[in-house]
Steps between C-alpha positions, in 0.01 A plus 500: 500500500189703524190377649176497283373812577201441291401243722511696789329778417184235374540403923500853588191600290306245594562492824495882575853564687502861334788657639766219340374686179786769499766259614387294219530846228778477566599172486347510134722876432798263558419241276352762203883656563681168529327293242310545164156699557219310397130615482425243764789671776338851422141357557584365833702832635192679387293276694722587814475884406144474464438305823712797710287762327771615279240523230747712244773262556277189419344683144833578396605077551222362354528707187883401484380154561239584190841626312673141527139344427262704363210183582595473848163543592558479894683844433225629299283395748690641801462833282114477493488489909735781550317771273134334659668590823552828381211528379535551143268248412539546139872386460442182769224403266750529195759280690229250632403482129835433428543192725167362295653547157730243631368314762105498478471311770716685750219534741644798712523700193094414456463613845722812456331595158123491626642713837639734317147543241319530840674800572513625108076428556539254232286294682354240259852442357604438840218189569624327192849526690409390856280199327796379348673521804199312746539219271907475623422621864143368583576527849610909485287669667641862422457384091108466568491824717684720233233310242221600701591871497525496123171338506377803801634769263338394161169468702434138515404445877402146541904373316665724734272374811637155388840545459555670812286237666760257295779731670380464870474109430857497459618730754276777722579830376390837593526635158261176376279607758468877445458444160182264554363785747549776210318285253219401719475864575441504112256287503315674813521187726601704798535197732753288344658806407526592883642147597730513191685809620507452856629161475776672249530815779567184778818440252647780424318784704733806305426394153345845350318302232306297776419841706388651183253260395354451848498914515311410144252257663460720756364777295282285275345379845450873632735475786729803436662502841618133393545611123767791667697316729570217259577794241791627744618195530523436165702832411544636176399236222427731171442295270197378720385838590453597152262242499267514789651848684436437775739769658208730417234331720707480768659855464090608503479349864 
């Protein structure tokens, strides 16, 4: 008699003993081979696949899972986080929106839609998502720090300042933090923007986007020894150069 493999895997996922996953592939291969395939047995290898980073193997059992039950929307969902992974945002959208058609409360699918729309810059589209999903998961506080970036990126400061206040509630984060710094910088509050940063620096000292902004605030405040260390440190961000260059400044010293 087999053992419920189903059930194990549920203990292994939750409680994060990754390297039982390819035991337990194949443990699943044996029963696909030995029993009648069903959408469910497919799902679950593909879960295994997925967790070992065998990213094609895992696509190619959700879909059969998808074959044998074409509203198995765990599979559809497992779809959406490999292709965000891969970063074609597009297609994990498509799957996320998927899951929704048949499960519109399947609050990881939310989540996974209004990720994906951050990086597609569909950023208002993407606050309707992570609302929804701060009603499910008020305690969350990555939900209210991707909200506050949509908020950062369609210009309205004081939202983001409170959701990433709302973020470092929950759990101190340097992200949270270096985000509040950028904005004050916005706002030309220098100050806060100083003890924003360095208290997200005292984090995670060799995040670029914290270096950058204090390389930022360091040019706004004239100090362009500062304004070029930080800059080094911060090493190739281009989508932020474009905006404030300050390669050039330094590059002028």
């Amino acid at each position: 008699m087999l053992i419920n493999i189903s059930i194990i895997l549920f203990i292994l996922m939750n409680y994060g003993y990754s390297q039982d996953y390819k035991i337990l592939a194949e443990q699943f291969t044996y029963e696909i081979l030995t029993t009648k395939p069903t959408a469910n047995l497919y799902y679950n290898r593909g879960v295994c696949y997925y967790s070992i980073d065998s990213l094609d193997l895992a696509k190619e059992d959700y879909i059969k899972s998808l074959e044998l039950d074409s509203t198995y929307v765990d599979a559809f969902y497992g779809l959406g986080v490999i292709y965000y992974d891969r970063k074609d945002y597009v297609l994990a959208k498509e799957y996320y929106s998927k899951v929704l058609k048949y499960d519109s409360l399947y609050v990881d699918a939310i989540a996974g839609s209004g990720d994906s729309k951050i990086e597609l810059s569909e950023f208002r589209s993407a606050i309707v998502d992570f609302s929804r999903v701060i009603k499910f998961k008020p305690n969350d506080y990555k939900v209210f720090l991707n909200r506050g970036v949509c908020f950062l990126e369609i210009g309205d400061i004081e939202s983001a300042v409170n959701d990433f206040n709302k973020s470092i509630n929950i759990q101190e984060n340097s992200k949270a933090l270096y985000n509040i710094g950028y904005c004050y910088i916005l706002k030309e509050d220098f100050d806060k923007a100083q003890i924003s940063l360095e208290k997200s620096l005292s984090i995670n000292p060799d995040s670029k986007y914290c270096n950058y902004y204090l390389a930022l605030l360091s040019f706004k405040t004239n100090n362009i020894i500062d304004c070029c260390k930080y800059l080094k440190k911060a090493d190739n961000m281009p989508k932020l150069e474009n905006k404030f260059g300050l390669i050039k400044v330094c590059n002028n010293e």
